[in-house]
N, C-alpha and C positions, 0 to 999 in steps of 0.2 A: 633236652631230648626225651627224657622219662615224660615228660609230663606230654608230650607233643603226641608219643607212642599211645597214651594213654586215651590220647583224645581221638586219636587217631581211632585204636581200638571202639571206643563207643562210639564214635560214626561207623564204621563197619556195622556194626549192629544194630544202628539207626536205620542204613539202608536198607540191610536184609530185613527188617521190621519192616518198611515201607511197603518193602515187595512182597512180602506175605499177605499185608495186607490190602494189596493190587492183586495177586493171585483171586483171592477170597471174592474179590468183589467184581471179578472178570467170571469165575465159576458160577456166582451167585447168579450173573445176568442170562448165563448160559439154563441154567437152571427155570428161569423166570420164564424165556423164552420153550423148553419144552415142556413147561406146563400149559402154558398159550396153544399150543401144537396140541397137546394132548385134549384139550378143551376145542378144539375145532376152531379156535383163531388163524389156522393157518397164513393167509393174509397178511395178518396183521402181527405175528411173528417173522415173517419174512421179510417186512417190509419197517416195521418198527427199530426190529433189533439190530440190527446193522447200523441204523443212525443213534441208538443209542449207546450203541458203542463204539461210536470214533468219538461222537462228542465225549463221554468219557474219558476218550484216551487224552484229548484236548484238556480236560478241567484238571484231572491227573497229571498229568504234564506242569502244568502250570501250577498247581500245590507243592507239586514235588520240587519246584526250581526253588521257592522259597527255603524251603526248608534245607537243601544241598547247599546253599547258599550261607545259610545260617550255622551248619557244619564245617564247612571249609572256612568262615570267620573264626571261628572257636578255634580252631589246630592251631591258626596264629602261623603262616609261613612266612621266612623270610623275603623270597624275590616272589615276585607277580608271575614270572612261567614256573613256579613251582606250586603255588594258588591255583593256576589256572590249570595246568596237568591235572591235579588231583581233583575238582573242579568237576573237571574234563569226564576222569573215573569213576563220579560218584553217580552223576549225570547220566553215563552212560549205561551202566547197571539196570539202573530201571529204566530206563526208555527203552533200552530192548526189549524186557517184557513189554511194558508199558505199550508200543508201538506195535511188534511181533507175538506177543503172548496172544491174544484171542487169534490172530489167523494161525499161529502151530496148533492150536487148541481145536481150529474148528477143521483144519489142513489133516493131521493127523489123528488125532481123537475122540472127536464130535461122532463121528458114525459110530462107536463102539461105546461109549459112556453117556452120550446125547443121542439126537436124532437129528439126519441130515434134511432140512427143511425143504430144499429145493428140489432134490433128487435121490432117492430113498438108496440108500447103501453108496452113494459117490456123493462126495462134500465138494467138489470142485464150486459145483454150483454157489452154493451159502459162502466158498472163499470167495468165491468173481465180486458178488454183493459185497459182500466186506469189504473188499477193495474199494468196489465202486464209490461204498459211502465215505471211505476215508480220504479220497481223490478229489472229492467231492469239497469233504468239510475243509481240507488245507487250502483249494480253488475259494473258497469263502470267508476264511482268514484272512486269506492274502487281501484279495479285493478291501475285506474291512479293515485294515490297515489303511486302507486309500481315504475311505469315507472316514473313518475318524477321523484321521489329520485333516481333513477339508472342515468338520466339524465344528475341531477344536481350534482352527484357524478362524471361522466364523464366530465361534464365540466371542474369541480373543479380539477378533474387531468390533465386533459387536460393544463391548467393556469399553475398547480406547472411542468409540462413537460416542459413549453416554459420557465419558469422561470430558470429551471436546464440548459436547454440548452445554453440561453443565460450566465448563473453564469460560466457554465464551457469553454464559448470564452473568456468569463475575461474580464477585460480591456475595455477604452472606447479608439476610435479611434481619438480623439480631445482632448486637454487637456483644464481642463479651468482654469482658473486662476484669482483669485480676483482683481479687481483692487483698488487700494486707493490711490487718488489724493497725499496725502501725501507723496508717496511710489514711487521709482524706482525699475527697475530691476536690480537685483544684477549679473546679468552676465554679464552688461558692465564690472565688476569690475575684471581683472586678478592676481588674489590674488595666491603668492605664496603658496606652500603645504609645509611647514616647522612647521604646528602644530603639536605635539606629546598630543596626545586626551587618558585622561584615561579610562579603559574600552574595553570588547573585542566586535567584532562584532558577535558573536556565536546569532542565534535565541534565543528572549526575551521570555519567560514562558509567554503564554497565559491567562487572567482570565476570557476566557471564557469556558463553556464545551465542552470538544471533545472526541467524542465515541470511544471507542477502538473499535476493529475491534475484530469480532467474527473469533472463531476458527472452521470454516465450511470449508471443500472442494468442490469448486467449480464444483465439476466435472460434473454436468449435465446443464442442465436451470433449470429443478426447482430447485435442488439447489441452485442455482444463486440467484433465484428468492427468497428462501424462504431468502436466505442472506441478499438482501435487503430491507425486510421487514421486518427483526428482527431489520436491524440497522436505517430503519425509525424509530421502535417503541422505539428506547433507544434514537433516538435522539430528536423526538417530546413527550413531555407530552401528557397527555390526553388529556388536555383543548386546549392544541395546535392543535392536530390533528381533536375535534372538532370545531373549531375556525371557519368555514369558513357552517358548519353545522347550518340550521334552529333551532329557539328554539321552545323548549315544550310550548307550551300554553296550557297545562294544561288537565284533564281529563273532561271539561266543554263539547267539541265536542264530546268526545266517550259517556258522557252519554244523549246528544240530540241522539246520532245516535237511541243508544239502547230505549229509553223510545218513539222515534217517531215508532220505527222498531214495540214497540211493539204496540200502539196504532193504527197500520194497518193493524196486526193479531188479533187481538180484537174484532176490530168493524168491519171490513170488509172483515174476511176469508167467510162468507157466498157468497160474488160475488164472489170469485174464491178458489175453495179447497186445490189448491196446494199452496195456500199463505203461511203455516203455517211450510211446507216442506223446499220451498224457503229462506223462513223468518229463517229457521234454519241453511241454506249451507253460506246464507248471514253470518251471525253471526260467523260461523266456520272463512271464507274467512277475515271477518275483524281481528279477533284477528291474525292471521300469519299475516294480513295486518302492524296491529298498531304494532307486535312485531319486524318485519321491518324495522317499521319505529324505535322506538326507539333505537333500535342496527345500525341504519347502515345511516339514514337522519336528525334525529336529537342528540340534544344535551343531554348528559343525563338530565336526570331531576333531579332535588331537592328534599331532601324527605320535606312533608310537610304533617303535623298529622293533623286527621281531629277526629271532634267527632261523626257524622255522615255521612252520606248522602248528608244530608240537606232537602231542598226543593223537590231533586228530588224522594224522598220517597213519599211526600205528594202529587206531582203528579201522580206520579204511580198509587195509591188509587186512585184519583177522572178519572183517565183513566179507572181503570175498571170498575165502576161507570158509567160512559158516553159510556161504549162498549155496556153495559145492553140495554139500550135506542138507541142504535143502530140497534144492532142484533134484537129487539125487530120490529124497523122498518122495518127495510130490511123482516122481516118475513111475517107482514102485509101489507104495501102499497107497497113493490119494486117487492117482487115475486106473481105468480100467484094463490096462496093457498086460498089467501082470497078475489080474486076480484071479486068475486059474492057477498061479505055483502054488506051490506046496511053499508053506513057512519057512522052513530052510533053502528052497532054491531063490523066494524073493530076495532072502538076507544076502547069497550069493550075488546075487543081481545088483541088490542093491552097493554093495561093496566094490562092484567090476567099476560099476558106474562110477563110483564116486571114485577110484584113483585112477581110470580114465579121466574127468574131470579134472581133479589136483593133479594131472599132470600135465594135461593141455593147459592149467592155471601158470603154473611154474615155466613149463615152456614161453608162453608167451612174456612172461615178466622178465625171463631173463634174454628174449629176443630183442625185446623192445628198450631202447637205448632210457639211461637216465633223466638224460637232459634232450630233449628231442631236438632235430638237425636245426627248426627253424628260429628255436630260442638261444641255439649257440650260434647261433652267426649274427644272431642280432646284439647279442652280448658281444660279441667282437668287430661290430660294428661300431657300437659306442663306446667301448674301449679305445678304437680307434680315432673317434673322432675326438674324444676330449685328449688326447694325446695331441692328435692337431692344433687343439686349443692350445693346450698349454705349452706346445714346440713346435712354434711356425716359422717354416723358412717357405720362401715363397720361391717359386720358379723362374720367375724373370729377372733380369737382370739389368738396373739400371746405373748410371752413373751416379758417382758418391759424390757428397759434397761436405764441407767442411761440418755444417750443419747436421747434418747427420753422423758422422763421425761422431760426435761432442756427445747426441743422443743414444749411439751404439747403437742403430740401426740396419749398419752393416755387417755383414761375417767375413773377418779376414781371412777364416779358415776353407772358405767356398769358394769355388772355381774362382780362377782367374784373379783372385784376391788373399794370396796364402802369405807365408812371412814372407818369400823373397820378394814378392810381388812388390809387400810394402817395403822392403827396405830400398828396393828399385825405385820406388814413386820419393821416400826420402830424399837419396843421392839424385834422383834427376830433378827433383821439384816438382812432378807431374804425379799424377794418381794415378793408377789402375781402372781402365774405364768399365771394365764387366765386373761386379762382381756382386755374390747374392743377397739381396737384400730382407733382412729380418723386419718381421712384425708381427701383430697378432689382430686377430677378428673379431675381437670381443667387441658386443656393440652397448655393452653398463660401464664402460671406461673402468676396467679392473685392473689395466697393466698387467696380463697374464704372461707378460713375457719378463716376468722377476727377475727369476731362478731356472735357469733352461733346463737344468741336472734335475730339477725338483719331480721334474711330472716324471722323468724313466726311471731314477736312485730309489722314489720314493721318498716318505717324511724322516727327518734325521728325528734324535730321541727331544732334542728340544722341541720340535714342532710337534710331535707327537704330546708330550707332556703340556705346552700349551694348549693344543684340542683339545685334551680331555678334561681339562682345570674348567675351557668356557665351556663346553655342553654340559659339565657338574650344574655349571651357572644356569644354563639352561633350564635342566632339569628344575633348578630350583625359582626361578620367574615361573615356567608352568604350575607347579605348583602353590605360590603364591598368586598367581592369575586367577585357580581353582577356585583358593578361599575366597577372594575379591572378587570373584564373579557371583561365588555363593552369599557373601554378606548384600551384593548390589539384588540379586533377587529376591532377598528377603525384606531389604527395606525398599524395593519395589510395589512389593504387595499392599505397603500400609503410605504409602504417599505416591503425588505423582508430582515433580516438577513442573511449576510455569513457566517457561523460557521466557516470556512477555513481563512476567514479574519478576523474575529471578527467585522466588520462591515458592518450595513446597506446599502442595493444599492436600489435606488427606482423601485417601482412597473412598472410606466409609462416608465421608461429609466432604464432596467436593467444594462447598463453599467455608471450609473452615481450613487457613493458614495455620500452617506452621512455623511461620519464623518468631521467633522467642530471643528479647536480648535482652540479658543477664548484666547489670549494669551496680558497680560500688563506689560510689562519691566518698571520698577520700578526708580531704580537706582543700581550701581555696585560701591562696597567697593575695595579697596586697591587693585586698577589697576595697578596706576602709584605711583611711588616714587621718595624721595628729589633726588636721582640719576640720575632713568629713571624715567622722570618726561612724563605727558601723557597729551597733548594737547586737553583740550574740545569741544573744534569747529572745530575738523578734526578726532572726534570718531564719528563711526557712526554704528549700528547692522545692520546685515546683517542674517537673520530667512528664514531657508530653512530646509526640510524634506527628512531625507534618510532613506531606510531599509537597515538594517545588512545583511538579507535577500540575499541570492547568487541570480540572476537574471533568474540563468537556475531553481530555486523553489521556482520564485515569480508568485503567480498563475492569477497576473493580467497585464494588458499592460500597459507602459508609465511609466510614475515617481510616486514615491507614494503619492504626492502630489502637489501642487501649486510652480510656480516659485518662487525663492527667492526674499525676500522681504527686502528692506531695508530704517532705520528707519533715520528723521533726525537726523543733530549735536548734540551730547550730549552738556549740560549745567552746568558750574558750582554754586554750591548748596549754598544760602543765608548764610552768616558769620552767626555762631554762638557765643555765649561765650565760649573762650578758643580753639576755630581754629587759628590758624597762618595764615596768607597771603600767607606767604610759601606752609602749608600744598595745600590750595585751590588750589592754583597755578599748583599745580606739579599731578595733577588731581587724586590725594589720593581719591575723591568722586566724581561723576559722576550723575547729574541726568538725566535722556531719558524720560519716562513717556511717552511711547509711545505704545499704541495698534494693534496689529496685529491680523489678522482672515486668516486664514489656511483651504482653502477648493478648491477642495476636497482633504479628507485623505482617503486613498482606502485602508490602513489597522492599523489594530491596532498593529502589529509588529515594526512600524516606532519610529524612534525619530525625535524629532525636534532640529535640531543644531542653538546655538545662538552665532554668531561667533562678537567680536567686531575687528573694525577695523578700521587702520589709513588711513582716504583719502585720503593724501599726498603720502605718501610712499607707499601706495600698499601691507601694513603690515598687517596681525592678530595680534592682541598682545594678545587674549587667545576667549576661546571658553569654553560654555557650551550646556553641553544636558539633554533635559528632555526625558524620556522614557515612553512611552504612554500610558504604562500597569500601569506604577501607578497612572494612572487619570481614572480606571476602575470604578470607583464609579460614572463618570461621576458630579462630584460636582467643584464648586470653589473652588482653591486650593492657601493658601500661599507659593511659596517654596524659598527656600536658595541655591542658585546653587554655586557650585565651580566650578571657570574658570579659567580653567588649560591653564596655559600661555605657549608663545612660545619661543622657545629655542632663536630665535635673539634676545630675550631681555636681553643679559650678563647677567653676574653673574653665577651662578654655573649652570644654566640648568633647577632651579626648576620648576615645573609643578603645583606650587598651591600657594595659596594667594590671589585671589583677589575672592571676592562672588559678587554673581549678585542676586537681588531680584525681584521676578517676583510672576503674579497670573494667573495661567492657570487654563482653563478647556477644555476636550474630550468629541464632544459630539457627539458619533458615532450608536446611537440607541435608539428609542423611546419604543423598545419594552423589550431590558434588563433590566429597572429598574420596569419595571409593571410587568413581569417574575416573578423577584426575590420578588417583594411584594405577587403576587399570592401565591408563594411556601410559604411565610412566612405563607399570612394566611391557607394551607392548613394546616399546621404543625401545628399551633395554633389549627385547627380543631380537630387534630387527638388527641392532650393535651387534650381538653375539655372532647372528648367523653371518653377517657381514666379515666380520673378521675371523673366523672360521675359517670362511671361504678363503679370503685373504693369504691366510696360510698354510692351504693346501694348494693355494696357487703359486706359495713365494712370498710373498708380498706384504710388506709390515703392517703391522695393525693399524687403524685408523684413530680407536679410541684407548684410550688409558684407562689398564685392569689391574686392578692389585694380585697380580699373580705370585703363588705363595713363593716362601724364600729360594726353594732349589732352581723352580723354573730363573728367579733374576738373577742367581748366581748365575747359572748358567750362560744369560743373558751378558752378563757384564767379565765372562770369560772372556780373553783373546782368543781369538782364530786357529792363532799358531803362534808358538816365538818365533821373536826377531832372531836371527842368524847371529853369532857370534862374530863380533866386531862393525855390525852394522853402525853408523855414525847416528847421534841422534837428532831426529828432526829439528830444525830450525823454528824460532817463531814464526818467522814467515811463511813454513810450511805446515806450521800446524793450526794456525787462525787465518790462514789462506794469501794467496801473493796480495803484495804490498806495493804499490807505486800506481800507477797511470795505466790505465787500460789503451 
């Protein structure tokens, strides 16, 4: 608290420093203009200074938010409406000069320390002008607000235009190729083609999504047109298609716009009549402005419950408060009504006026009801009808049947269906034929008819304590949504995904892939045998990338990846207990422990073939492949490969036996793995609010929450005790009846 006080304290005086030095620079302008005036500028003081000083007020404005900003970050407040209050007060200070300080300056003292430009001893005139031009600059604001965001929407397509164009030449015209001192090129090596490889080359099943194609005829442009914007919209999320889209910062600017807008129909429609006109076409103009904006420049927003206003309510009051004392002035010192009193009778004047004023203020606030007639009945309108929802007996009456019974559809307690009713339908064998039939209208199949008690009683303390465990939950997806939205726009910027390839190509060099796979050959099991025995100091791998992929429908140029890479001489593996000399020898085990990096991969259809082979001879002695769609996870992976041997190695022809152990990983996109956490937590999102719902309805959860220990105590409470001497349930009655339906 000492330290918050403190900080607090030197923002106080941050502000007041601001505003002095707004004063200074609002005088200065004043100043500037009656030297213009006294030089015979006339004109062009009249007509200059006015727009020199709203835009002013506008640059001011906007410096000043930065820095309030960077004040109320330093205090370090605990909850967000106590940021925002203060915020709110820091804001506020200067923007009233800020916004009102040159028209009280030019309203009451510009005649007497300056000179009235427009009309020599009355300033009305030079205030009308000031108004005019700051009606003026907010009407131009507004509007460019419009034009930006069409702007930066045009750019933005503009970018994914060159991106497509370049995605659709494919291919880089260069290849590049890793180097590692370690490593030769495997194409000195002219290695017979006598392996027989298991497995067909038919295209590998993608795990990334890809959009069917809509069934639209083409047959116009717009058709065309609306075709590929249905299949933009299947292939981009939302959050995708906003990605590149400004964020909301909040409703903090719309309501400076509205409470300054009105604090200059308040106090100062008396300089100019049409202010309050203006001040109303403004208002129209902004909400199409901000609705705009929201739909079409920015991001959507968050919901975020408030319990008020806040602060900006208690400004509002002391604005019209300070309009009183305005209008009050403008009546006596600005216009001519009263410049024949004597000093002392205008002061008199001006005093009647203003608590006349404050007190037709006061009368009417306390006339005028809180909550006005047509918002409380509409509030009790919808109280009413979710009450419906949630406790519906219907009116009519129809006959009951067994079936309905079972479901509890009926109300025995409703006309013509009370207890005696039923114990009469009992003893005669006949039912009750009127009686009122319960349901509910919900048309998302909620079952809203749980709990009847729930919607009048209200939530008991368990429900209660469950709601607020998930919207915790809540709270905390949104903000893990935040970060994940934030990491997806940043590695947005430096790649863009090929859906047709299933990898990344960089932003900067649209023909340069990013998928890169990190690959470490282990050692290889029963290569060689006492027969065909396999010499360790002339195996050597040989790690190169091919696609299955037909050439005439590989949609990029070149090879699908880096030159073949090959690894040094394998080594035979330290005696253990119970290895033979023999075995060692005859290269039964193999160790390489050799690392490879594979880049670039320009798709994810490729395999990587691990071909071993004799450097003497010029031999394969067998080959494995990893297939790139199972490293979709993009994680560090153990695998067990089988290396299917080649047919020159006698014996009957077989093609399996010897295993290769290796640990790869595919790392072809930085944006598929923050994707698929996005979706996770929306999912999560949609669970929460579901079962939320669920329980202000009644109605048991759907999904399973590790809710902390009080809430399952709770849960695994009984209802009520059993009665003393109750008998205790039977098997049969408590794993349910037993015998033949």
């Amino acid at each position: 608290p000492e330290k918050r006080r403190a900080t607090q304290c030197f923002s106080g005086v941050a502000v007041l420093a601001c505003v002095g030095v707004l004063l200074v620079i609002i005088i200065a302008l004043f100043e500037v203009q009656l030297v213009m005036y006294e030089a015979g500028l006339t004109l062009a003081a009249e007509i200059l200074f006015p727009i020199v000083q709203s835009v002013s007020i506008q640059l001011a404005s906007r410096a000043y938010g930065e820095i309030a900003v960077g004040l109320n970050d330093h205090e370090n407040y605990r909850t967000q409406t106590a940021f925002e209050n203060n915020l709110i007060l820091k804001k506020f200070v200067f923007e009233t000069v800020n916004n009102y300080g040159a028209l009280a300056i030019t309203a009451f003292l510009k005649s007497t320390y300056f000179v009235c430009v427009v009309g020599p001893g009355n300033c009305l005139g030079d205030t009308k002008d000031l108004l005019v031009a700051i009606t003026a600059t907010r009407y131009a604001i507004a509007l460019w607000g419009v034009v930006a965001g069409r702007l930066r929407a045009a750019e933005r397509g503009s970018q994914r235009t060159a991106l497509a164009k370049a995605a659709a030449t494919g291919g880089s015209s260069s290849e590049t190729t890793t180097t590692n001192p370690m490593m030769t090129d495997g194409a000195d090596y002219g290695f017979d083609d006598d392996l027989d490889l298991s497995g067909d080359d038919d295209e590998a099943s993608s795990p990334y999504p890809v959009t069917d194609e809509l069934d639209v005829e083409l047959g116009s442009v717009r058709d065309r047109r609306e075709h590929e914007r249905q299949l933009r919209e299947l292939e981009n999320p939302r959050f995708e298609a906003e990605i590149d889209l400004d964020p909301y910062e909040g409703t903090f600017d719309d309501y400076a716009e509205i409470v300054l807008q009105m604090g200059l129909v308040t106090m100062f429609s008396l300089g100019w009549y049409f202010l309050p006109l203006f001040a109303m076409l403004e208002t129209l103009l902004q909400i199409r402005v901000d609705a705009y904006k929201l739909v079409a420049t920015y991001r959507r927003p968050d919901v975020a419950l408030a319990e008020s206003v806040g602060e900006w309510g208690s400004l509002m009051d002391a604005m019209t408060i300070l309009a009183v004392f305005t209008n009050a002035g403008l009546v006596v010192y600005t216009s001519r009504s009263f410049a024949s009193y004597a000093p002392n009778a205008r002061l008199l004047v001006f005093f009647v006026i203003e608590q006349l004023l404050l007190a037709a203020k006061f009368a009417t606030s306390f006339a005028c009801a809180v909550e006005p007639t047509q918002l409380h009945e509409l509030r009790k309108r919808q109280a009413h009808v979710v009450d419906r929802h949630k406790n519906v007996v219907f009116d009519d009456f129809e006959e009951a049947t067994d079936a309905d019974d079972d479901l509890g559809l009926f109300d025995d307690g409703a006309q013509g269906g009370g207890d005696d009713d039923k114990d009469a339908a009992g003893a005669s064998g006949t039912r009750p034929p009127t009686r009122k039939r319960r349901g509910h209208v919900d048309r998302d199949n909620l079952r809203l008819g749980g709990k009847q008690a729930l919607g009048r009683s209200g939530l008991g303390e368990l429900e209660r304590k469950q709601i607020a465990y998930l919207r915790s939950r809540q709270d905390d997806c949104l903000a893990d949504r935040k970060i994940a939205e934030g990491e997806y726009r940043r590695a947005a910027k430096s790649e863009v995904l090929r859906e047709d390839l299933g990898v990344s190509y960089s932003r900067r060099d649209p023909n340069l892939a990013l998928g890169m796979v990190s690959l470490v050959i282990l050692e290889a099991e029963n290569l060689g045998t006492r027969r065909d025995p396999v010499d360790a100091k002339r195996c050597r791998l040989v790690v190169h990338v091919r696609d299955p992929t037909p050439k005439q429908d590989r949609k990029y140029e070149g090879q699908p990846g880096p030159a073949p890479q090959v690894s040094k001489p394998a080594r035979l593996p330290p005696k253990e207990e119970g290895d033979s000399s023999e075995a060692l020898a005859s290269g039964r085990r193999l160790v390489f422990n050799q690392a490879f990096t594979l880049a670039p991969i320009k798709t994810s259809k490729a395999e990587v073939l691990i071909e071993v082979v004799d450097e003497k001879s010029r031999h394969r002695l067998g080959a494995a492949t990893i297939v790139l769609t199972d490293l979709a996870n993009q994680q560090r992976r153990n695998l067990t490969l089988s290396i299917a041997k080649a047919q020159h190695l006698g014996g009957d022809g077989a093609t399996q036996g010897g295993v290769l152990y290796v640990k790869a990983q595919f790392q072809y996109s930085k944006i598929i793995p923050i994707k698929r956490r996005i979706y996770a937590i929306i999912e999560e999102q949609r669970k929460l609010a579901r079962d939320i719902q669920n329980i202000q309805l009644g109605n048991p959860v759907e999904h399973a929450w590790d809710f902390p220990d009080f809430v399952v105590a709770a849960v695994d409470e009984p209802t009520s005790p059993a009665p003393p001497g109750t008998p205790a349930a039977s098997p049969s009655e408590e794993g349910g009846a037993s015998g033949t339906v």
